[in-house]
C-alpha positions in Angstrom: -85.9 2.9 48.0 -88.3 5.2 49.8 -88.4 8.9 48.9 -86.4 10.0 52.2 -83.6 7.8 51.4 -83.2 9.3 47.4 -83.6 12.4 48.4 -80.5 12.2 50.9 -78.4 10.1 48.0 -79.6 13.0 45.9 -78.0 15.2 48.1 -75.2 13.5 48.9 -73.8 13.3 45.2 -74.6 17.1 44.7 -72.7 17.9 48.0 -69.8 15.6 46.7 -69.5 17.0 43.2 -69.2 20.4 45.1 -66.7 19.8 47.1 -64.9 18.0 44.5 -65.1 21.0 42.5 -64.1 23.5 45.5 -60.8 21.3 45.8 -59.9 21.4 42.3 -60.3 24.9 41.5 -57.7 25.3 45.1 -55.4 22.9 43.4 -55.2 25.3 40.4 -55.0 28.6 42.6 -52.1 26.5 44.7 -50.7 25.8 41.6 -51.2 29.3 39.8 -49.2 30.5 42.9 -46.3 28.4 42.8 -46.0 29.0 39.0 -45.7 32.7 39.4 -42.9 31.8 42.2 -41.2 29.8 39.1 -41.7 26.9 41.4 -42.4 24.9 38.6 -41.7 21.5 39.5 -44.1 22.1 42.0 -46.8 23.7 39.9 -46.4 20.9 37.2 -47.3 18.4 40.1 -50.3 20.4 41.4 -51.6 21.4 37.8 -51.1 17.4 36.9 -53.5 16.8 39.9 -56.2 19.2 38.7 -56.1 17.5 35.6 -56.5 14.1 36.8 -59.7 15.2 38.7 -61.0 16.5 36.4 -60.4 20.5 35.6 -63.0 22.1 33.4 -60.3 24.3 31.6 -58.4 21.2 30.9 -56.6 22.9 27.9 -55.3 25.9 29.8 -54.2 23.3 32.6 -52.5 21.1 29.9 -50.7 24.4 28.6 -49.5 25.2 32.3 -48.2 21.7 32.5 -46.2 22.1 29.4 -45.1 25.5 30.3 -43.5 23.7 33.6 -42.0 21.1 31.5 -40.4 23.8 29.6 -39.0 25.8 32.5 -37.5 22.3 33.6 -36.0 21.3 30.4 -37.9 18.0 30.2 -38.4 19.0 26.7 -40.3 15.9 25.4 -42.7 16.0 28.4 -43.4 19.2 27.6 -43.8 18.6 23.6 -46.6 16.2 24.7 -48.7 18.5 26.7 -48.4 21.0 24.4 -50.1 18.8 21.7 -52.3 17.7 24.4 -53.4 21.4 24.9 -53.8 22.1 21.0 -56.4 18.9 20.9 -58.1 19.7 23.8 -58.8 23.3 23.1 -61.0 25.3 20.6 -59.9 28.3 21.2 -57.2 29.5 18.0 -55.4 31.9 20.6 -54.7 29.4 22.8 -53.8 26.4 20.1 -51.6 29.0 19.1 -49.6 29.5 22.4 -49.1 25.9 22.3 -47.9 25.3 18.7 -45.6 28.3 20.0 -44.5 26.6 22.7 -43.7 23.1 21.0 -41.4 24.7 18.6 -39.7 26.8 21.3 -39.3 22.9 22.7 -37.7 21.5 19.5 -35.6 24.5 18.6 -33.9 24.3 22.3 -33.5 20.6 21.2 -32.1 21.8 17.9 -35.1 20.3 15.9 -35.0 22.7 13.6 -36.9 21.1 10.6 -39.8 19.3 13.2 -39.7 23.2 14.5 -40.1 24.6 10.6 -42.6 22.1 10.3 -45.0 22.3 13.5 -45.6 26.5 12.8 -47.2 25.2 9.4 -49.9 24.4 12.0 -50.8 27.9 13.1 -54.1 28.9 13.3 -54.9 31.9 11.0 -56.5 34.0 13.7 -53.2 35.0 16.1 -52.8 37.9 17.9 -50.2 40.5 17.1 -47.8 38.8 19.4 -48.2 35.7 18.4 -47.6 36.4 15.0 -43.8 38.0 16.6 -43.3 35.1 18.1 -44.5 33.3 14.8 -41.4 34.8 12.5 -39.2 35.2 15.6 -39.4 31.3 15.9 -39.0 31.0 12.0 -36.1 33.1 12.0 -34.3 31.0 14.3 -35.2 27.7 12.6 -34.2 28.8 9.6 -30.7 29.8 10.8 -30.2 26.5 12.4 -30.4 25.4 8.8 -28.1 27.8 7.6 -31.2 29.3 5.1 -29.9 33.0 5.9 -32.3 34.6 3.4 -35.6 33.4 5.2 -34.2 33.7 8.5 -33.3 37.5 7.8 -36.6 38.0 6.1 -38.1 36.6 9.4 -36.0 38.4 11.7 -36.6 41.6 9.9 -40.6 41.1 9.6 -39.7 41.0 13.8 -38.8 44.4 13.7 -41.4 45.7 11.5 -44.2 44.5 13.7 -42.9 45.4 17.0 -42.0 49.2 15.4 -38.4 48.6 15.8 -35.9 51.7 14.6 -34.1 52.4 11.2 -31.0 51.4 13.5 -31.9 48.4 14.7 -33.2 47.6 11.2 -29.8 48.6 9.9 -27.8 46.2 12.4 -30.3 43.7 11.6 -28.9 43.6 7.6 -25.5 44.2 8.5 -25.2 41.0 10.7 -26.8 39.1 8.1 -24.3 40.4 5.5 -21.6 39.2 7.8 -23.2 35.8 7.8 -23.1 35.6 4.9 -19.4 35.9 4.4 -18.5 33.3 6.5 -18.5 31.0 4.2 -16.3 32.9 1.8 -13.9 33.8 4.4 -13.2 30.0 6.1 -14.0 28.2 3.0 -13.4 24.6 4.2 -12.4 23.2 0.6 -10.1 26.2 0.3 -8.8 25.6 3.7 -8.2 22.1 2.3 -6.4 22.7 -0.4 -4.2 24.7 0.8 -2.8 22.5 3.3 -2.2 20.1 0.5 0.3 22.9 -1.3 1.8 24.3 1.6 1.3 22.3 5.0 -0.1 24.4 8.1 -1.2 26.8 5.7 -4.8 26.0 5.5 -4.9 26.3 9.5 -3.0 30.0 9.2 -6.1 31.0 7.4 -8.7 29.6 10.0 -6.7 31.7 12.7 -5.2 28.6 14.2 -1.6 29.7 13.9 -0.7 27.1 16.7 -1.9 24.3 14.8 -0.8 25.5 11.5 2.9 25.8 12.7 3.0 22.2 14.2 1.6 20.8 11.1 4.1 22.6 9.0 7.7 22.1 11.1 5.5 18.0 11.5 5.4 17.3 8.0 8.6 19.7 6.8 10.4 17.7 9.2 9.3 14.5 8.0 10.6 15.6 3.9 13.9 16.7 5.6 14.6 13.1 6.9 13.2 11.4 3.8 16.8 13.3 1.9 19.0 12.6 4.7 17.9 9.1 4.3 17.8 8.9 0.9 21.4 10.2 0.9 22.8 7.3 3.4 19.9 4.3 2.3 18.2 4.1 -0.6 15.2 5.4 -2.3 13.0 2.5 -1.9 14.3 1.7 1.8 13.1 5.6 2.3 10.0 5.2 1.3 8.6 2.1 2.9 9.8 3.4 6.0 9.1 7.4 5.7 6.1 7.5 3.7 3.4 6.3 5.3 4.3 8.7 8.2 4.5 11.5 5.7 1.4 10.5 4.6 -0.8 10.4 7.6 0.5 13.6 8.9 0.5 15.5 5.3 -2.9 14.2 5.1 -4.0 14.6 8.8 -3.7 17.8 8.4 -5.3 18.7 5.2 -8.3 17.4 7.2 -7.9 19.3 10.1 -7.6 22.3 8.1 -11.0 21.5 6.7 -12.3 21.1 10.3 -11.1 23.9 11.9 -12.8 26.2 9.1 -15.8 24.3 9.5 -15.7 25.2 13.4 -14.2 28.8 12.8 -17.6 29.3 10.3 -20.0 28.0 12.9 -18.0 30.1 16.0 -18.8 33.2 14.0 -22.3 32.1 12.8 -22.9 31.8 17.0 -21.4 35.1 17.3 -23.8 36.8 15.0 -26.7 34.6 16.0 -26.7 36.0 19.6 -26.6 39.3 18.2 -29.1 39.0 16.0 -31.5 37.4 18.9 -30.6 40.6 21.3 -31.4 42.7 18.1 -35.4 41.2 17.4 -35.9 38.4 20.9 -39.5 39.8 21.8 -39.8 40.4 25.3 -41.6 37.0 26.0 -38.2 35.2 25.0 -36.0 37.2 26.9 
């Protein structure tokens, strides 16, 4: 190959890597410009293509892409491309914002142990919002598995970092102290056993009067036909044909009284848990 001819190819391949780079870095501004028109299953596309030729910030790319994901609820794709990001990066600040944004991803899918378990990974060297978003994150893990005393020392370290008021500090602790009677209040075993002394009764005290009635007249009903019967057959000829009714409604409804505190415990626990996230949500979660 004469000189001429290598000199063209030279040029050629330095021409076509320039281009090549013009058009990515428009893919990414494209992409940029969709994303902060939440057009994100656009952007996801775009920022995908940037990748694929080749982006030279392919860990802030990847951490787009999962951002997309995230906005679009395709939680899993999401998950991946934030671990893809944390790999691909060596910048803490950034592995950060995707360790973030992979538990954000498994506490919406109400992974809350995987969540607990992927902060562990934090880098030490976060900024200060991070780190809110660190214990905010926590906090809600740990209510998901009902550990109220981390989650409200999480919430509450929340508060102190963003410079939250006395109040809000004070509404903070009294939520959690009505958490934590919850438990007291629709105690299923109590719930439970009460239905077994008086039927309906356990139901009464989970608020479900409706329930609690029918299962009372139900199985009162059933005892009132067992001595009619008893009075015109006999006792053996009453209970071969009464009891087993007697016993699957007396007993049917010893464990719905147990379920409907269960549900009444974790209505309330919602209740307070919204609260709670409009008391200490930093503003990136709102």
């Amino acid at each position: 190959m004469n000189r001429s001819k290598l000199f063209f190819l030279i040029i050629n391949l330095i021409a076509s890597f320039a281009v090549s780079a013009q058009s990515v870095s428009d893919i990414v501004k494209f992409a940029d410009n969709q994303f902060e028109q939440e057009n994100y299953a656009i952007a996801s596309k775009e920022y995908n293509r940037a990748l694929f030729f080749g982006s030279e910030n392919s860990d802030i790319i990847s951490l787009q892409i999962a951002h997309c994901y995230q906005q679009l609820s395709e939680y899993e794709l999401s998950s991946n491309f934030y671990d893809k990001a944390y790999r691909l990066s060596t910048n803490d600040s950034i592995k950060a914002e995707a360790i973030l944004g992979k538990t954000f991803c498994l506490i919406l899918e109400k992974k809350f142990i995987l969540a607990m378990n992927e902060l562990f990974n934090i880098p030490e060297n976060i900024t200060p919002q991070q780190k809110i978003q660190y214990h905010f994150l926590n906090g809600i893990s740990s209510y998901g598995i009902h550990d109220d005393s981390t989650s409200y020392n999480e919430f509450l370290k929340v508060l102190q970092l963003s410079s939250i008021s006395a109040e809000e500090t004070t509404a903070l602790q009294s939520e959690f102290q009505k958490v934590h009677r919850y438990d007291k209040r629709y105690n299923p075993n109590r719930a439970y056993i009460m239905s077994g002394i008086i039927p309906g009764s356990g139901q009464l005290s989970s608020g479900a009067i409706k329930d609690g009635v029918n299962s009372f007249l139900l199985v009162g009903g059933l005892f009132l036909i067992s001595v009619r019967m008893i009075g015109l057959y006999s006792f053996w000829d009453t209970v071969i044909s009464i009891l087993p009714w007697i016993q699957r409604y007396y007993m049917g409804g010893m464990d719905k009284a147990e379920g409907l505190a269960i549900s009444k415990i974790e209505e309330k626990r919602n209740e307070s848990y919204l609260k709670i996230l409009d008391l200490t949500a930093p503003n990136d979660f709102k």
